[in-house]
N, C-alpha and C positions, 0 to 999 in steps of 0.2 A: 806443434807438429804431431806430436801425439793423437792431439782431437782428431784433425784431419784422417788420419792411418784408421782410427775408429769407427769414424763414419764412414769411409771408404768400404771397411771389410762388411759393416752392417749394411751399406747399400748394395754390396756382393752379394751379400748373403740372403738376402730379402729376393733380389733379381733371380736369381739361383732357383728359391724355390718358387718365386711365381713360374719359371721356366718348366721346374718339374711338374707342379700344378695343371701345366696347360697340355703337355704332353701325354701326362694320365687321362686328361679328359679324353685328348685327340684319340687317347688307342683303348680307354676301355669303355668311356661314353658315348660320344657320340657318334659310333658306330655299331651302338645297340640298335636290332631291328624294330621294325614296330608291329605291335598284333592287336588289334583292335574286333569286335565285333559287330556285325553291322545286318541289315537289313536287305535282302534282296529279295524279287520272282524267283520260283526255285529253278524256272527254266525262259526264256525270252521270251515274254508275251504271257506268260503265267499270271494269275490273281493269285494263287501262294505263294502267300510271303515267308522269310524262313530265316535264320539267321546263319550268316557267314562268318567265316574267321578272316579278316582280310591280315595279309601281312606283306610289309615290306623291308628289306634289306636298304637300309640307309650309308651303306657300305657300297666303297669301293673294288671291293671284293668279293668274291661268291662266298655263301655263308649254308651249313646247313643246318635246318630245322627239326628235330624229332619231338613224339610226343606217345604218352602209351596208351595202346587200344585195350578194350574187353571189360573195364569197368563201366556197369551201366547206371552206376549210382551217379557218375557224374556226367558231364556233357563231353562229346567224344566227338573226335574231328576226322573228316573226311580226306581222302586223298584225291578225290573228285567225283564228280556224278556218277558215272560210271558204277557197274553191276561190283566189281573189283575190288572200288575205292569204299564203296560201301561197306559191302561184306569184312572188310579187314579190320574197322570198327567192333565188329561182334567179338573179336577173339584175340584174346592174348598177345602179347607184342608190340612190338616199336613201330611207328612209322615214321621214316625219313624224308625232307624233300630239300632240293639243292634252290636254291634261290640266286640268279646272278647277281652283279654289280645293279644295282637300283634297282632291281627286280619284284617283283609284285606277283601275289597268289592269291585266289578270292577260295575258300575252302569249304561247305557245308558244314554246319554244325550240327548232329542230333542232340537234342533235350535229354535231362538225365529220365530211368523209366519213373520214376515216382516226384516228375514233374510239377504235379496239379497238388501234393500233399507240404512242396515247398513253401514255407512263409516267402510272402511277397517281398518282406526287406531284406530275406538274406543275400548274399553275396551267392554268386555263381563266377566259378574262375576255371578258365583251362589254365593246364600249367605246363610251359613246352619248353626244351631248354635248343640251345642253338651254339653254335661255335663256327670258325671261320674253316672253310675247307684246306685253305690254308694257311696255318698261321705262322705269323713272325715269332711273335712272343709266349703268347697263352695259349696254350694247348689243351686246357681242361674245358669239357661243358660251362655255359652259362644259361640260367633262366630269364626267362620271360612269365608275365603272368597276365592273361586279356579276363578284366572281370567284370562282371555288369549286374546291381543286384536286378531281382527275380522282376520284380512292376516295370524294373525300366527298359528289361529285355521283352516283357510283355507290351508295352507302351509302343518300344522301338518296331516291332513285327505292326502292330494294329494302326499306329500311325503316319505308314509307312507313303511316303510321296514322291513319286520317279519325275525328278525336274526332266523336264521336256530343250535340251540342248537346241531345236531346231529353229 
């Protein structure tokens, strides 16, 4: 009777934490956003190609995004085309942006100034942190890191092909 109570408590005890396992995923994985870099026209119908930050909230929940401007050593992210979105790139400071439930952002990206002196295989990473605008549990920032080395972001701009949907 013994054995039985034993295996009982180890097959508890096992269920238990697969439970806790699945629930850490459900609330601090897989509701990580996604930020990826990507390739676009800088404007519809443009032959300059340029790189974007695409990002999406894979959340059920609105989420926001910040990331800091004014360093030109590295690649600096736009708040949109715009005269505005641009300029706040140049200078010192945070920029935020709220993302809904599933919600999706395509973002300008400028090259760092000393682009061209980069070796081709190093890594190029923006680094943005994000946290839920409202959250249940975790209340502290979390990061994101979108990174692509230097040929492949060169590659991704030069190779660039607009599948035709029509």
């Amino acid at each position: 009777m013994d054995i039985l109570y034993e295996i009982a408590k180890a097959v508890g005890a096992a269920s238990g934490l697969l439970a806790i396992s699945l629930l850490l995923w459900d609330r601090y994985v897989k509701h990580v956003p996604v930020a990826v870099i990507v390739a676009r026209p800088l404007m519809a119908g443009s032959r300059q190609i340029v790189p974007f930050l695409h990002l999406k909230n894979a959340s059920d929940r609105p989420i926001l995004v910040s990331w800091k401007d004014g360093d030109h050593r590295k690649m600096r992210v736009a708040k949109g085309q715009s005269v505005e979105g641009v300029l706040q790139t140049m200078f010192d400071g945070d920029t935020t942006i709220s993302l809904g439930a599933g919600g999706e952002a395509l973002l300008p990206i400028f090259k760092p100034r000393d682009y061209d002196q980069i070796s081709p295989e190093n890594q190029i990473e923006l680094c943005l942190r994000w946290k839920f605008a409202q959250p249940r549990i975790w209340k502290v920032d979390r990061s994101i890191v979108a990174s692509i080395r230097k040929i492949d972001l060169d590659r991704l701009i030069e190779g660039y092909y607009e599948h035709d949907e029509g």
